[in-house]
C-alpha positions in Angstrom: 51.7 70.3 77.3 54.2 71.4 74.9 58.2 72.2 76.4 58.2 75.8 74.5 55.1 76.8 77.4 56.4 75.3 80.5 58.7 78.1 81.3 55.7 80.6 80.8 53.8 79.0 83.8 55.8 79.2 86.3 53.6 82.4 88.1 50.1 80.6 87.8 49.7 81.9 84.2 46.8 80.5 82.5 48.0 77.5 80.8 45.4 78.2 77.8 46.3 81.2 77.4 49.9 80.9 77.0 49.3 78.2 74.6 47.3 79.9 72.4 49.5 83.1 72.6 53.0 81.2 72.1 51.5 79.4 69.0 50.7 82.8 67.5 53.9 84.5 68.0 55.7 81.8 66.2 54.8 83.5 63.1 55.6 87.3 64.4 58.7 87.3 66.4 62.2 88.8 64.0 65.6 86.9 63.6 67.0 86.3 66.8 64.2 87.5 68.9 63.3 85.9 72.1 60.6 86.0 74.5 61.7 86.6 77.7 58.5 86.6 79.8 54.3 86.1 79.2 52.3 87.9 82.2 48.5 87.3 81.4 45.4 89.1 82.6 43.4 87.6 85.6 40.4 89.4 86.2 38.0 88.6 89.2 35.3 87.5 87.5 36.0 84.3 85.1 37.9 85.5 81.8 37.7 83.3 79.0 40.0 85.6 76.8 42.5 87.1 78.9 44.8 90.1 77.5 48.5 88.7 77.8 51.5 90.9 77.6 55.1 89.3 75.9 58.4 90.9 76.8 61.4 90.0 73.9 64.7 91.0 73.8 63.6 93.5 71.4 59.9 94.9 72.7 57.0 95.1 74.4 54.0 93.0 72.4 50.4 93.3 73.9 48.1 90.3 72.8 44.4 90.8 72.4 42.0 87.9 71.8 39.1 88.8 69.1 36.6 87.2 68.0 35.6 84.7 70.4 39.2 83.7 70.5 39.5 83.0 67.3 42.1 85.5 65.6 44.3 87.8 67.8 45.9 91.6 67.7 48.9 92.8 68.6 50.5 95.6 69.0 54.5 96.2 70.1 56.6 99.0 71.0 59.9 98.5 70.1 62.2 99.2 73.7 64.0 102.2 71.6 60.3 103.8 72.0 60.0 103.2 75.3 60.8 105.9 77.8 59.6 104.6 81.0 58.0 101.5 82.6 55.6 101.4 86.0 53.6 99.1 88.2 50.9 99.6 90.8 49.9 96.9 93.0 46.0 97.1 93.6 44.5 94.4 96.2 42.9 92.3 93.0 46.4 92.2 91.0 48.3 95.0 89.5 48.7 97.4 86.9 52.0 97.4 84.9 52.4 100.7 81.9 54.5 101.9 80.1 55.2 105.8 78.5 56.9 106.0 74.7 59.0 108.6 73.9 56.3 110.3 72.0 54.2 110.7 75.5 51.6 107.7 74.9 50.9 105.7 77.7 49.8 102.4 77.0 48.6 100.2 80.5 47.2 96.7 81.4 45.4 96.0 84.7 44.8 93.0 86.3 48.2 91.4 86.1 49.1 88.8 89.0 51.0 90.8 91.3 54.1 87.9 90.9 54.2 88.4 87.0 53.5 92.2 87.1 57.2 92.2 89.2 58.6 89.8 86.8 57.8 92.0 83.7 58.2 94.9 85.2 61.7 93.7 86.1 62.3 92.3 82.9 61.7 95.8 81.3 64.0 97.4 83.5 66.5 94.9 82.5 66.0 95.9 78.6 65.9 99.1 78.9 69.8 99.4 81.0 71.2 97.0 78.5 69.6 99.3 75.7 71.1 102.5 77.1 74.5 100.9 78.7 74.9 98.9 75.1 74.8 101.9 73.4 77.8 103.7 75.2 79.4 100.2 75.3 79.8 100.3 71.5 81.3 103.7 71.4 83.9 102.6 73.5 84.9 99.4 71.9 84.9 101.1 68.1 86.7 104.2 69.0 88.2 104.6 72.1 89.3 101.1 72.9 91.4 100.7 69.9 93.6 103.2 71.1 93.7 102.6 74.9 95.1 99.1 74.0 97.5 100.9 70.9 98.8 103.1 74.2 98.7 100.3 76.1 101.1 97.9 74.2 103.4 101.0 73.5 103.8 101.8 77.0 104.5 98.2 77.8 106.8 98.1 75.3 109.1 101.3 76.9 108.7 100.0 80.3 110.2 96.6 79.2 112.8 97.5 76.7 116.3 96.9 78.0 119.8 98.4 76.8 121.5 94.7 76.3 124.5 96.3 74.5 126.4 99.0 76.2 129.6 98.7 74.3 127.6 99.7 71.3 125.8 102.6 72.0 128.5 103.9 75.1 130.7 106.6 74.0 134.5 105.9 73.3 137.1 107.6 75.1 140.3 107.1 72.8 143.9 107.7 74.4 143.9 111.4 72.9 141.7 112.3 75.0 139.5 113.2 72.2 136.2 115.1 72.7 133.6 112.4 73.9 130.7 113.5 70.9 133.2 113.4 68.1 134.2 110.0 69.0 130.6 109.0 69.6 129.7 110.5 66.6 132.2 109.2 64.5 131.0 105.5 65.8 127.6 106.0 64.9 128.3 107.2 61.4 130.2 104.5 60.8 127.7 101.9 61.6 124.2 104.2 60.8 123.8 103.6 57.4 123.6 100.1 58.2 120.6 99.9 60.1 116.9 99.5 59.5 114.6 102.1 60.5 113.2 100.3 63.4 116.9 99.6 64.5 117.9 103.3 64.3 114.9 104.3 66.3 115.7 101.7 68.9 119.3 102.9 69.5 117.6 106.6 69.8 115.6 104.8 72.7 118.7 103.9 74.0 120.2 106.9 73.8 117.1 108.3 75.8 117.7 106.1 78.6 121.4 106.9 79.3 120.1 110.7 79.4 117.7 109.7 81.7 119.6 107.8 83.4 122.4 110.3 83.9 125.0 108.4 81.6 125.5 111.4 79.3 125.1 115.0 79.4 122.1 116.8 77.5 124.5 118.2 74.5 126.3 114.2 74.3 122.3 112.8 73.7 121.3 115.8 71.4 124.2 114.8 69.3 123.8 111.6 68.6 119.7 112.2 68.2 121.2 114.3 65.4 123.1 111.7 64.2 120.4 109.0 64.2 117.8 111.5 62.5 119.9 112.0 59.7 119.5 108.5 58.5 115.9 107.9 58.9 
């Protein structure tokens, strides 16, 4: 028996069948399709071509035997058409169907109770990572970018430090000169020095002493006045 069918018969599928399914849908399934599951028909009365349904990552695919078992039909639904997914257990097996968004309702009976579970299961599976994948997306292309933007510049704040208080301090002089025209007169000296990303870390700075009760409210809008005027 071939390795690609063992997995299929692991419900009491018809070994036959599987085989004769899985060497037809070699030749239909799309780039990185997979089949996850093969439930097959088991009527009461001996079936020599059972119906088999296949469940892939990306549909639903219903296998018909035809002529004597010599061709096959198929028809899929792709799980973007499908809107809803059922089974009913019957005392001879059970019936697993399946409504598209366009209101068809498309059925097969006779499905081992076992597999029937497993498909419908399966489907159920799809159809959450289908809707949950969608929403997913929209997250990580628009809104995640800028949670983790927000997130690094918040980090940032939280673990700046002021490592050079000498610098940024204001100097009293022996005159007893007022403390923002000393201030003032140290940052226009060294101002037009700096980078841009230097000036606005030294407004930071200044932000902290406010807030940290270092200088007054008129000393900090000062020196923001300062620092503005050279970037």
């Amino acid at each position: 028996m071939k390795e690609q069918i063992k997995k299929f018969l692991n419900e009491e599928q018809d070994p036959k069948a599987i085989e004769k399914v899985t060497s037809k849908l070699q030749d239909i399934l799309m780039r990185n399709e997979e089949v996850g599951y093969i439930a097959v028909q088991k009527k009461p009365a001996l079936t020599v071509l059972p119906d088999s349904i296949v469940l892939t990552n990306k549909r639903i695919i219903i296998c018909q035997p035809k002529n004597l078992g010599l061709s096959m039909s198929f028809i899929d639904y792709t799980w973007d058409d499908i809107d809803g997914t059922f089974v009913k257990e019957n005392i001879l097996g059970s019936e697993f169907s399946f409504s598209t968004k366009t209101d068809m309702q498309v059925s097969i009976d006779y499905i081992p109770k076992i597999q029937a579970r497993k498909i419908f299961t399966y489907a159920k599976e799809q159809l959450d990572i289908l809707k949950n994948g969608v929403a997913a997306s929209v997250i990580t292309e628009e809104i995640a970018p800028s949670l983790i933007q927000e997130s690094e510049l918040i980090e940032e704040m939280e673990t700046e430090e002021v490592t050079d208080f000498a610098e940024i301090m204001p100097v009293v002089s022996n005159y007893a000169e007022p403390i923002i025209e000393n201030t003032a007169t140290s940052t226009e000296k060294k101002s037009n020095e700096l980078t841009q990303d230097e000036l606005f870390a030294k407004l930071q700075n200044y932000k902290k002493l406010l807030d940290n009760g270092l200088i007054l409210q008129g000393e900090y809008d000062a020196l923001k006045k300062e620092i503005l005027s050279y970037m």
